[in-house]
FISE-288359 format. One record per atom (N, C-alpha, C): y negated, z, x negated. Coordinates in pm, whole numbers, plus 50000, padded with zeros to 5 digits. Each point is the difference from the previous one (the first is absolute). Layout:
BEGIN
YZX
...
//
This chain:
BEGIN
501205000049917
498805000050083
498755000049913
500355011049927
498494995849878
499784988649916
501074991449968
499964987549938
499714991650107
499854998550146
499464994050078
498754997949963
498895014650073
498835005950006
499384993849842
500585002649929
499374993749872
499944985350011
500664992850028
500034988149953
499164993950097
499915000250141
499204995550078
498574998249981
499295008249985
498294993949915
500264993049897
500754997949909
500174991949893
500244985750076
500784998150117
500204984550058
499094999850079
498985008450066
499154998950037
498394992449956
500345011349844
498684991249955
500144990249925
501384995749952
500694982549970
499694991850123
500075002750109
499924993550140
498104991849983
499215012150006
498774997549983
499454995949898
500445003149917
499324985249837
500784988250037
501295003250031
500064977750033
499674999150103
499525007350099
498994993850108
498184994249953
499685011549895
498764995550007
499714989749921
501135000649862
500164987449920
499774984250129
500955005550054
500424985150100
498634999650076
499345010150022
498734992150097
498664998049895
500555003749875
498744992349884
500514984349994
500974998350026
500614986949940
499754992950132
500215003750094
499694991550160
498604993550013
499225012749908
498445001550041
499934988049915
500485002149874
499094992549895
500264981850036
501484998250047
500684987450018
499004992650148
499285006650074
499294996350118
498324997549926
499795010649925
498524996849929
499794989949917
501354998049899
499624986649920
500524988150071
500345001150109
499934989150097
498584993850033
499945010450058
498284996550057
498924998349881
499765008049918
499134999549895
500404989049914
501265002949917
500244994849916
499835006849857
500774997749927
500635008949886
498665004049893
499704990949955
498535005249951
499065006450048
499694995250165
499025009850032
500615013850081
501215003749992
500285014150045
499935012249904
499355014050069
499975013149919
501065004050021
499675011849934
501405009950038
499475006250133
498584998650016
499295007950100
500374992150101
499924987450003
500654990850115
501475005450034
500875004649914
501115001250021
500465011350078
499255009349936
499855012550040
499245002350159
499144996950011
499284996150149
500524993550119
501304990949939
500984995750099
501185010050028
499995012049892
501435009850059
499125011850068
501105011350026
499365009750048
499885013949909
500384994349834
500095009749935
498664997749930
499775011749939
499205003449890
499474996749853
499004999649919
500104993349917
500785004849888
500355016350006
500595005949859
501714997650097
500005000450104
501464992250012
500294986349955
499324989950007
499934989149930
500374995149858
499255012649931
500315000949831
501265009049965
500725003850086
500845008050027
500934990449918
500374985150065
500814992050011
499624983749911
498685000749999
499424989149902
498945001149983
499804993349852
498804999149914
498614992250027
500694989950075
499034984049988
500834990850081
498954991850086
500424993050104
501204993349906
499814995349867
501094992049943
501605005950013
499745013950028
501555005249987
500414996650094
499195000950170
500764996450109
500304983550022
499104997349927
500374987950008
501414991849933
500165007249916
501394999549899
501265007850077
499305008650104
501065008850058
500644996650092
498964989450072
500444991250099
500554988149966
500154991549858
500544989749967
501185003149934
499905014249926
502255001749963
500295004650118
499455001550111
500895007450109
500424986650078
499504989550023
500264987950063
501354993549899
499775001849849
500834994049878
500895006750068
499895012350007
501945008949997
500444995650122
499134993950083
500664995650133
500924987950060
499174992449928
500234983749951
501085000349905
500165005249885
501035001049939
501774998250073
500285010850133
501104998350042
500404982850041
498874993550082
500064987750059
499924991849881
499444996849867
500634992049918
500845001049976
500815012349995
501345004050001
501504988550049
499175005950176
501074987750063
499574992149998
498724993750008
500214985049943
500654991749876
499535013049921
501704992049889
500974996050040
500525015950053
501434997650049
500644993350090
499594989850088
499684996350068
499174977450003
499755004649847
499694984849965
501094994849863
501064984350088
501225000349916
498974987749850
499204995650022
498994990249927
499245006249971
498734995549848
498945003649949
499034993450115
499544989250021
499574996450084
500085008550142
500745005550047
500185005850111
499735014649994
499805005449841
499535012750019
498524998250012
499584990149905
498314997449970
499294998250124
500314993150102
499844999650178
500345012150051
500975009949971
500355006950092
498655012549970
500235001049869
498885015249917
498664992250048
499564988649953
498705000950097
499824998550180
500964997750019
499635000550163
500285014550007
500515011849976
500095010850000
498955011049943
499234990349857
498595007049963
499015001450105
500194984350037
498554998250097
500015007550149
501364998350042
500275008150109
499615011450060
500535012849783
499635011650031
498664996950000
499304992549952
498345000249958
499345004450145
500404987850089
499514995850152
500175013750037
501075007249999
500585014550079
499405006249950
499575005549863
499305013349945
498534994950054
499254988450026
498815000750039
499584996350116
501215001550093
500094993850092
498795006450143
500015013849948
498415005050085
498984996849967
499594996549847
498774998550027
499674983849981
500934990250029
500134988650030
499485000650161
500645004950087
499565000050097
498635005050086
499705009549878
498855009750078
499034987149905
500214994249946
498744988749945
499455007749900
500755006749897
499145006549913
499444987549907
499265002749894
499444983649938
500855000449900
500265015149930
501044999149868
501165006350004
500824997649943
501805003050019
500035010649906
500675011549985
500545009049932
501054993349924
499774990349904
501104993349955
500975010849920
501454996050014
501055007049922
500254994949934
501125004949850
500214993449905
499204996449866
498575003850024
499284988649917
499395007449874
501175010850003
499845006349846
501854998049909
499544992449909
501214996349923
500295008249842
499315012150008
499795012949888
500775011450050
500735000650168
500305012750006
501884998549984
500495011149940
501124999250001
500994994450089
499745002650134
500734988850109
499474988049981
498734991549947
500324985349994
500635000649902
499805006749855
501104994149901
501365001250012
500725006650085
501325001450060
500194989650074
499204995350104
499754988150048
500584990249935
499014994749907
500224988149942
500954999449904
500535012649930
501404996949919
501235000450109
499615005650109
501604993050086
499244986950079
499214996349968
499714982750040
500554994549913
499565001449850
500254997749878
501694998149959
500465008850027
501555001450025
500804989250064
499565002250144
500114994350126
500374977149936
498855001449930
499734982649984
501024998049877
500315013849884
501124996549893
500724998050108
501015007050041
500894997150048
500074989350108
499794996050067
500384988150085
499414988949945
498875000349874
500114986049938
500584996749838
501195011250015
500715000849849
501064988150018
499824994149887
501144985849979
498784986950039
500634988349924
499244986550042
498694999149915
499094997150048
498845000349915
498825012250039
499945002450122
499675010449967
499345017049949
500734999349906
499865010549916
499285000249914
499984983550006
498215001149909
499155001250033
499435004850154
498815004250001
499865013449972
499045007549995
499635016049942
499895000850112
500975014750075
500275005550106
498345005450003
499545006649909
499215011450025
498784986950024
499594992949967
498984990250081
500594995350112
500934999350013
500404996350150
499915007650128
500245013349953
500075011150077
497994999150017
499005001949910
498895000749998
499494993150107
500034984549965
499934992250108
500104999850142
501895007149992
499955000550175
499655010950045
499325010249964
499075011750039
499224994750023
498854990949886
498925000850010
499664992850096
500794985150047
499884994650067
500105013750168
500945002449981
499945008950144
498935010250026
499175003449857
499255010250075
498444990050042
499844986449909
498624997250056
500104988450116
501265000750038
500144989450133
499965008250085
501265015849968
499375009050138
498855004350034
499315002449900
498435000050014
499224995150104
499954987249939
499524989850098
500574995550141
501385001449988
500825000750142
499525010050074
499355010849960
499705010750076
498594999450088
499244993849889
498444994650076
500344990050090
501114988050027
499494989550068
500775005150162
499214994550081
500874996950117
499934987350115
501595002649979
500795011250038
500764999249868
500255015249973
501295004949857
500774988750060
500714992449879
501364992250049
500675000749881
501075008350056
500745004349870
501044984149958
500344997050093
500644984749946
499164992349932
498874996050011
499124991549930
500335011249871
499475009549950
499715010449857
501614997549899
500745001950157
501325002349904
500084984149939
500194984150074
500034986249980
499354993949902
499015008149967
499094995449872
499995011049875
500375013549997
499955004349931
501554998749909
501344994950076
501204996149966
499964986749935
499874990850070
499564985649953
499145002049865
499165010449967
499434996949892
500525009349865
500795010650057
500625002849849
501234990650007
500074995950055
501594991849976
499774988350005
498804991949999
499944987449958
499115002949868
499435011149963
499635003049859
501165001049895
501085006950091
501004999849864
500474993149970
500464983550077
500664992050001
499474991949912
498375000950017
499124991249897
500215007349868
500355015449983
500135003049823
501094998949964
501044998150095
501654997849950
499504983849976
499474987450032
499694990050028
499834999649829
498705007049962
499064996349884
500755008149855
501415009850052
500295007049899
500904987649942
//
């Protein structure tokens, strides 16, 4: 009974830091919608929750942390679904279609409110490639392209520019997929596939 009584305020006040965490991160993901990433404070951020400002610093430093807090938390999410799209794609070609129609997808879904409410700027995800979940990222992308394009020719391209590429390509098409409308994730995914894979064909071509 006393190991009850004890432990209960302890899950209690675990309960309430990932609550208030989660409504800094709600707040902040709705403000740099509307504002947009340069012009938001922390005071903006803070003015959209119902907490305090020394609760605020409680949990972060600088709008940059939430902003990073909100882009590995989307990474660790996204991660499972490249997953099965591997598993799941028996061709290189068929994974390269499958992972971007699945980038852009989650893209449309994580911004999918303030797409609708007409904010002017997107809380884009992803678009830090310094935090430990993108570099986990891209070495199981990296991975991902050894293996299903090992044997034939190839192997002569450098995985790790290849892998670069089809990031980079995915994060500044989702970008822009995100401003136009209507989002069309088939158009993002049709051109952003077509062009690493008619890029590689041209360096297997010229090797």
């Amino acid at each position: 009974m006393t190991d009850d009584i004890t432990l209960k305020p302890d899950g209690k006040r675990a309960r309430a830091k990932a609550a208030n965490r989660q409504a800094i991160l709600e707040a902040a993901r709705g403000v740099f919608a509307l504002s947009g990433y340069e012009a938001t404070t922390v005071r903006d951020i803070i003015r959209a929750t119902d907490l305090g400002t020394g609760t605020f610093y409680n949990y972060f430093k600088s709008k940059e942390e939430v902003f990073q807090a909100l882009s590995s938390d989307s990474v660790r999410r996204f991660r499972p679904v490249l997953g099965q799209v591997r598993a799941e794609s028996a061709t290189f070609e068929a994974f390269v279609h499958g992972a971007y129609r699945a980038y852009f997808q989650f893209l449309a879904d994580e911004n999918s409110e303030a797409i609708s409410g007409g904010a002017p700027h997107i809380a884009l995800i992803g678009v830090r490639v310094d935090t430990p979940e993108m570099l986990t990222i891209f070495e199981e992308i990296r991975t991902v392209f050894e293996d299903m394009l090992s044997g034939g020719e190839a192997p002569r391209v450098d995985s790790e520019y290849l892998a670069a590429a089809a990031i980079g390509i995915a994060r500044d098409l989702g970008d822009h997929m995100l401003l136009r409308r209507p989002v069309d994730v088939d158009a993002a995914t049709h051109f952003a596939a077509s062009l690493l894979l008619g890029g590689l064909q041209a360096v297997l071509f010229d090797a």
